[in-house]
mmCIF file of the C-alpha atoms, coordinates in Angstrom:
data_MODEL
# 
_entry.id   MODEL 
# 
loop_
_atom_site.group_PDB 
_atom_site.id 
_atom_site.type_symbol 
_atom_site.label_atom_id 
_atom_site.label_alt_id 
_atom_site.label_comp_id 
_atom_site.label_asym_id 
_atom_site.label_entity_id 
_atom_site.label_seq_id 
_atom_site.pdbx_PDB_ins_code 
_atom_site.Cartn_x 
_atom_site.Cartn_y 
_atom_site.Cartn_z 
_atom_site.occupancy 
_atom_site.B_iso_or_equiv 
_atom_site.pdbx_formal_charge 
_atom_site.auth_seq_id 
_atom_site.auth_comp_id 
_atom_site.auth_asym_id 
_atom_site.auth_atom_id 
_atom_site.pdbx_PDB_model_num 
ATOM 1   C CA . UNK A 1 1   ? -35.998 12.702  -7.471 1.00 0.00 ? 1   UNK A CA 1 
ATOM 2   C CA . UNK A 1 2   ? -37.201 9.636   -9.017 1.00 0.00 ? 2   UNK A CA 1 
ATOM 3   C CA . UNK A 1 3   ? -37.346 6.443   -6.274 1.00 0.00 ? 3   UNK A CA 1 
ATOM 4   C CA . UNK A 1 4   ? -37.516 3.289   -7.386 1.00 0.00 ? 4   UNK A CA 1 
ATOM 5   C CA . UNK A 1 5   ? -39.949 0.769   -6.498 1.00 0.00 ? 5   UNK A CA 1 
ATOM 6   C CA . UNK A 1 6   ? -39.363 -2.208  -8.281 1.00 0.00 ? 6   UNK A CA 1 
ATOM 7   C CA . UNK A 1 7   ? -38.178 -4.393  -4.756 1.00 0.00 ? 7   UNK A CA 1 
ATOM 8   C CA . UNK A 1 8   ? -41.301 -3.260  -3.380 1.00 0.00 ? 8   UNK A CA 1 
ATOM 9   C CA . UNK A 1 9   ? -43.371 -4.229  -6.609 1.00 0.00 ? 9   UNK A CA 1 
ATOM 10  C CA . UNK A 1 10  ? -41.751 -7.396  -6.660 1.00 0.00 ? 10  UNK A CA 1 
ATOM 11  C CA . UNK A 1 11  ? -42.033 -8.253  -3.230 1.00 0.00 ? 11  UNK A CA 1 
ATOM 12  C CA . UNK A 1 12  ? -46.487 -7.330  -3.231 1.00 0.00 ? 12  UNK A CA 1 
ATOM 13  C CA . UNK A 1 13  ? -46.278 -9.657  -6.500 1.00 0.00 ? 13  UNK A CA 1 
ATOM 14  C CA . UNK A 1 14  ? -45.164 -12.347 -4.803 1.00 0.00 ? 14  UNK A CA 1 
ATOM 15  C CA . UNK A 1 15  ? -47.075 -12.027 -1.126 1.00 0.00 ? 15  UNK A CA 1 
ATOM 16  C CA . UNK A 1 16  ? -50.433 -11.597 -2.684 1.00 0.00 ? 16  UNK A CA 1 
ATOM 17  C CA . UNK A 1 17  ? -49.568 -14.965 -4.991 1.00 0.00 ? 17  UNK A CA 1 
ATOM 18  C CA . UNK A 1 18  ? -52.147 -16.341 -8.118 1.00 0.00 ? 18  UNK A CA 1 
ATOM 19  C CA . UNK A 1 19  ? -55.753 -17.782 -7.327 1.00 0.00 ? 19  UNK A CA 1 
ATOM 20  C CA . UNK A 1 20  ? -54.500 -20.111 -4.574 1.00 0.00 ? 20  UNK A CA 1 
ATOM 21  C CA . UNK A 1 21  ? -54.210 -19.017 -1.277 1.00 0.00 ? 21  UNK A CA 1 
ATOM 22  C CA . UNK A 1 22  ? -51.839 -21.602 -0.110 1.00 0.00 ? 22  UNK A CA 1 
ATOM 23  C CA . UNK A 1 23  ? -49.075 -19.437 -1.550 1.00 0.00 ? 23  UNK A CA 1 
ATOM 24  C CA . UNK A 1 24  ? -50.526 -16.462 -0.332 1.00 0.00 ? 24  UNK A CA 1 
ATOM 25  C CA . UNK A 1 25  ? -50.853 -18.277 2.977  1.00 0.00 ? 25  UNK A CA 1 
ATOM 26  C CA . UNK A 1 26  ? -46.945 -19.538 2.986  1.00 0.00 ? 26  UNK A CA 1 
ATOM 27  C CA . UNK A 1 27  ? -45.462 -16.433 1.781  1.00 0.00 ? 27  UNK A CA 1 
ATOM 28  C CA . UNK A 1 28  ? -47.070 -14.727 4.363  1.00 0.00 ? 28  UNK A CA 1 
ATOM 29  C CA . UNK A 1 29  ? -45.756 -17.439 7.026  1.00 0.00 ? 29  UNK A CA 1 
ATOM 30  C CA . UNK A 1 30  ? -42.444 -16.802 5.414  1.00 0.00 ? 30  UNK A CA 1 
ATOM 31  C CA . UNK A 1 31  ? -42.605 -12.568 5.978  1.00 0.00 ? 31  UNK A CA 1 
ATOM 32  C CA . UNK A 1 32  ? -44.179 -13.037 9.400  1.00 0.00 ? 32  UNK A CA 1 
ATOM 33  C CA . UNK A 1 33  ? -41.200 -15.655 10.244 1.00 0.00 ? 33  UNK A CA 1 
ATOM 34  C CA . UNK A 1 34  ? -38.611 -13.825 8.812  1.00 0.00 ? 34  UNK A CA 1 
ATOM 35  C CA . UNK A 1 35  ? -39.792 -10.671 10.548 1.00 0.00 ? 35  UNK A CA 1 
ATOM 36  C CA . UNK A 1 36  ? -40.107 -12.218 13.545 1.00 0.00 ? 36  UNK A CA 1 
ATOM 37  C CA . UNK A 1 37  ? -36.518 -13.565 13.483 1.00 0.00 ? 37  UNK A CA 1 
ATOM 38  C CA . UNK A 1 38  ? -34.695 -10.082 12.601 1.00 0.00 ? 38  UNK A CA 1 
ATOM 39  C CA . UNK A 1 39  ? -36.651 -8.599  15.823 1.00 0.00 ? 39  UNK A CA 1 
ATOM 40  C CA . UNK A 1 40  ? -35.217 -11.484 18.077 1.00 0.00 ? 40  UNK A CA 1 
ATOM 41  C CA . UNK A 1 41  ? -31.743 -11.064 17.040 1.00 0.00 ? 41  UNK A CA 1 
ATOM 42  C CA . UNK A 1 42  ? -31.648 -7.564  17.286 1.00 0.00 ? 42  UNK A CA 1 
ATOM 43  C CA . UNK A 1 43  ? -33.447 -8.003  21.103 1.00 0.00 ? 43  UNK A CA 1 
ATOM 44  C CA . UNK A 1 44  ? -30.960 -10.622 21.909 1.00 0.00 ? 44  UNK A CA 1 
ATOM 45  C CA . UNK A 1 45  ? -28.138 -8.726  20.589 1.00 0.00 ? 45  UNK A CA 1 
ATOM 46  C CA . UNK A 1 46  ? -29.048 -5.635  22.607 1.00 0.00 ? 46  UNK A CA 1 
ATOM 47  C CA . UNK A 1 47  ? -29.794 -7.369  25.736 1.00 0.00 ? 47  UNK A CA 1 
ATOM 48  C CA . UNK A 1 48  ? -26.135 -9.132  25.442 1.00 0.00 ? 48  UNK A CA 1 
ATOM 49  C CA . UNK A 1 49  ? -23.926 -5.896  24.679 1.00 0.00 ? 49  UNK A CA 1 
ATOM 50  C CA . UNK A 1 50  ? -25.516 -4.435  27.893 1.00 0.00 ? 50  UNK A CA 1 
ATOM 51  C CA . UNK A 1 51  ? -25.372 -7.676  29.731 1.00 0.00 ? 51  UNK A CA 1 
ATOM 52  C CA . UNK A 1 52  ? -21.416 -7.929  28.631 1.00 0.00 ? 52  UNK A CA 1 
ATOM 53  C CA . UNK A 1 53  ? -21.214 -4.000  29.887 1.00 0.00 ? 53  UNK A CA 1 
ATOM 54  C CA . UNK A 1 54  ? -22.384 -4.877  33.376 1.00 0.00 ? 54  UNK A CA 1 
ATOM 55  C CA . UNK A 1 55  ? -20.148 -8.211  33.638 1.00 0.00 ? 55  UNK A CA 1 
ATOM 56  C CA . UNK A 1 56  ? -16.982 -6.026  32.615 1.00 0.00 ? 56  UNK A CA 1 
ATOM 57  C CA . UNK A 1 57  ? -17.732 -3.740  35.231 1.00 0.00 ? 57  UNK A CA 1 
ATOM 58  C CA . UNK A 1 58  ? -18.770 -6.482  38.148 1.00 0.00 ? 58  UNK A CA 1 
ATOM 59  C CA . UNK A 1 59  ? -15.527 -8.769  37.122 1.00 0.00 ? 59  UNK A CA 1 
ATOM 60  C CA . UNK A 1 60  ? -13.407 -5.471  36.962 1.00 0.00 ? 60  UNK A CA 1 
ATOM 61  C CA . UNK A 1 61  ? -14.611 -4.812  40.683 1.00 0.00 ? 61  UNK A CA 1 
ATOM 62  C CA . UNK A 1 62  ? -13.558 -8.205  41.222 1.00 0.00 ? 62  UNK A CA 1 
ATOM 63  C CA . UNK A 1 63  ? -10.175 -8.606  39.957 1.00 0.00 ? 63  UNK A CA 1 
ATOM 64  C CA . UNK A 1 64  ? -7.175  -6.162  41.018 1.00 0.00 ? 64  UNK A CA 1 
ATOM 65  C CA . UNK A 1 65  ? -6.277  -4.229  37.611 1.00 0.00 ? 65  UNK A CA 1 
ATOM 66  C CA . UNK A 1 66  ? -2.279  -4.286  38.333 1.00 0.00 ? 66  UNK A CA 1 
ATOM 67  C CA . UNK A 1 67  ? -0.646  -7.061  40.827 1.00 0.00 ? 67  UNK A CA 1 
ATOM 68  C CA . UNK A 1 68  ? 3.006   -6.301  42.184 1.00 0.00 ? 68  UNK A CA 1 
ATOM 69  C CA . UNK A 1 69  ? 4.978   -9.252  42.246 1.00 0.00 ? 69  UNK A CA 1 
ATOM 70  C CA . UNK A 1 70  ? 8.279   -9.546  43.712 1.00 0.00 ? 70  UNK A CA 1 
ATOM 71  C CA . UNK A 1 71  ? 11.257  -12.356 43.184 1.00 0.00 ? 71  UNK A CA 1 
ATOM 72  C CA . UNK A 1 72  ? 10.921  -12.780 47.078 1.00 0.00 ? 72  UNK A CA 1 
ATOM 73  C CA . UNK A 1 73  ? 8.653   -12.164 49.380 1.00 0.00 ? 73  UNK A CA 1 
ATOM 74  C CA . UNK A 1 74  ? 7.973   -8.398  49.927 1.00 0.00 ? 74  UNK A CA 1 
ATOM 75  C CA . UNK A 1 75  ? 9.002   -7.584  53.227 1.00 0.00 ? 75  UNK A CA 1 
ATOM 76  C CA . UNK A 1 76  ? 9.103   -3.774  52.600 1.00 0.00 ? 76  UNK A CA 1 
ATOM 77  C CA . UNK A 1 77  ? 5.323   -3.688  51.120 1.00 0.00 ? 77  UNK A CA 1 
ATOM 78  C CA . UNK A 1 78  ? 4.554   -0.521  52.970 1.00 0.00 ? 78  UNK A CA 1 
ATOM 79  C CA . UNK A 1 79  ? 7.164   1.459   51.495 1.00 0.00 ? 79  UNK A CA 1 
ATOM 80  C CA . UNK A 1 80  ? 6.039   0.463   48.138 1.00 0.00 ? 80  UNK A CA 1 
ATOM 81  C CA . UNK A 1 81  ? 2.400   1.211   48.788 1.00 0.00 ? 81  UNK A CA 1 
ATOM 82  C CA . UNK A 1 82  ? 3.763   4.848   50.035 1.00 0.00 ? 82  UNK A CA 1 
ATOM 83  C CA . UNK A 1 83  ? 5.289   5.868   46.584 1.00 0.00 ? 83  UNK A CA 1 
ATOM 84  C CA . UNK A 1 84  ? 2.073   4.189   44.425 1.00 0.00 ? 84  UNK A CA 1 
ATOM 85  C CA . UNK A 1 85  ? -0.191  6.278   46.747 1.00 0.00 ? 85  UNK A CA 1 
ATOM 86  C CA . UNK A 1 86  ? 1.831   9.339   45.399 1.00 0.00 ? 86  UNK A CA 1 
ATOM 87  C CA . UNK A 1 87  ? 0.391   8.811   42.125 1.00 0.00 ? 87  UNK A CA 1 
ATOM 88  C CA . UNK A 1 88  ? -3.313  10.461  41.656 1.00 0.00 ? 88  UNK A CA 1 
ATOM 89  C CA . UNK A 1 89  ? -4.325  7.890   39.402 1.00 0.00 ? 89  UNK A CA 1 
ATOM 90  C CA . UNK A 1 90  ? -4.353  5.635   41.888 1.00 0.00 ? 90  UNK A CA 1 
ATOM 91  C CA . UNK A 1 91  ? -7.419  5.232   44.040 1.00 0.00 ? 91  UNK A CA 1 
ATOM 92  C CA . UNK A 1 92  ? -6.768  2.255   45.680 1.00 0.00 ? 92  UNK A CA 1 
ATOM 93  C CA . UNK A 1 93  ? -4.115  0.115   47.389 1.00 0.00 ? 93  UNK A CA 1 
ATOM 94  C CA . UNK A 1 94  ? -4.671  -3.401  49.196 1.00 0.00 ? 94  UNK A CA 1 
ATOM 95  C CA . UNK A 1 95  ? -2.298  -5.840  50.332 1.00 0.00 ? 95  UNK A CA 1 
ATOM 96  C CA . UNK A 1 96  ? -2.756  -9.539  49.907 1.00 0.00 ? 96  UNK A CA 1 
ATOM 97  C CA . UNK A 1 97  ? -1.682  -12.939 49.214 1.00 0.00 ? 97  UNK A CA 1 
ATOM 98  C CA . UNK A 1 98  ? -1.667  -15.392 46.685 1.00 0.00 ? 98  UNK A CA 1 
ATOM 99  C CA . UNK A 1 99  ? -1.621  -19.430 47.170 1.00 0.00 ? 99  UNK A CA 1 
ATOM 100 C CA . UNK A 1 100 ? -2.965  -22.497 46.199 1.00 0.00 ? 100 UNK A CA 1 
ATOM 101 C CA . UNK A 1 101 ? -5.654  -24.321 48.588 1.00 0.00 ? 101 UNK A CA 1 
ATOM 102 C CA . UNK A 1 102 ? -8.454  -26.702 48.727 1.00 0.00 ? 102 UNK A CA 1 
ATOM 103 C CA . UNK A 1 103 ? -11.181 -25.842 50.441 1.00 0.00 ? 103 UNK A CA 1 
ATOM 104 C CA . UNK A 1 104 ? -14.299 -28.201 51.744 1.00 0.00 ? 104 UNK A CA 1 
ATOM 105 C CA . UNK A 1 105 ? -17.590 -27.261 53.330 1.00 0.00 ? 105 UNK A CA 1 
ATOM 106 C CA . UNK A 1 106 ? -20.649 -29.143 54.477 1.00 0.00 ? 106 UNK A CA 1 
ATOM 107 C CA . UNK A 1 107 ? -22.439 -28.814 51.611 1.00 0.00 ? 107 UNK A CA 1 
ATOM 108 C CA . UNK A 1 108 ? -20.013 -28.548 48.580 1.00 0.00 ? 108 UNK A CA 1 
ATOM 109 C CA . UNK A 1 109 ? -17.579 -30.889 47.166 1.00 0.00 ? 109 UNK A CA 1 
ATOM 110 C CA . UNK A 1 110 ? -13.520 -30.397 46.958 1.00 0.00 ? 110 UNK A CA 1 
ATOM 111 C CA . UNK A 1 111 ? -12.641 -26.674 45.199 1.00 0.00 ? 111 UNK A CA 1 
ATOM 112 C CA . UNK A 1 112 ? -9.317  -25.850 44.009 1.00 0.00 ? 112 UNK A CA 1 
ATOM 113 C CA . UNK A 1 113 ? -8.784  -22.163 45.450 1.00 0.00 ? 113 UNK A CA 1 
ATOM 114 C CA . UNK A 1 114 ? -6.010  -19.691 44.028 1.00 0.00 ? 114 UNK A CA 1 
ATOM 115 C CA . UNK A 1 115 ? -7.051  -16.218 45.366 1.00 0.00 ? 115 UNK A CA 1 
ATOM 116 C CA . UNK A 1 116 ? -6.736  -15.707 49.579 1.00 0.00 ? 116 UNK A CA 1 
ATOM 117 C CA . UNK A 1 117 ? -7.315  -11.970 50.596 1.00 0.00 ? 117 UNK A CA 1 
ATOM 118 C CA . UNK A 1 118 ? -6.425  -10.724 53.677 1.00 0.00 ? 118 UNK A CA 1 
ATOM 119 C CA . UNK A 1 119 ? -7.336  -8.145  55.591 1.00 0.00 ? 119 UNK A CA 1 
# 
């Protein structure tokens, strides 16, 4: 099996440059740089897919993953959770209430709220 090295020829050509060593000196900047570049991107990249993993699973934690709405308000709620806990997918069941509020504290400004859990 015959490899060929003429990238690699090409590329020691050009690194170790003519007399000067200014072009020695910037195509060496220019490896280093490059280099240097390629290992942050891949670093970044690999600290955001498992930085994105862990915010899926805190938001997912977070945020119910099916809501039961009804036209009016459900008055027969506990029948309902009955028959979903009948279902072995279904780890989980709990009750609340959506609205709209503002809420104000000492030390924060006006926040528009839309989530109110009871318990």
């Amino acid at each position: 099996m015959s490899q060929n090295y003429t990238p690699l020829f090409i590329a020691l050509r050009y690194l170790r440059g003519r007399k000067s060593g200014f072009l020695s000196f910037i195509s060496a900047l220019a490896f280093i740089s490059t280099s240097l570049g390629v290992a942050v991107l891949i670093i970044v990249s690999s600290v955001m897919n498992g930085f994105e993993k862990e915010l899926k699973e805190r938001v997912l934690n977070v945020i119910p993953h099916a809501s039961i709405y009804g036209v009016n308000p459900l008055d027969d709620w506990e029948n309902i959770e009955l028959n979903l806990y009948g279902d072995k997918n279904i780890l989980g069941i709990s009750p609340y209430i959506e609205t709209e509020a503002l809420i104000k504290s000492d030390f924060c400004s006006w926040y528009s709220c839309k989530w109110c859990i009871t318990r």
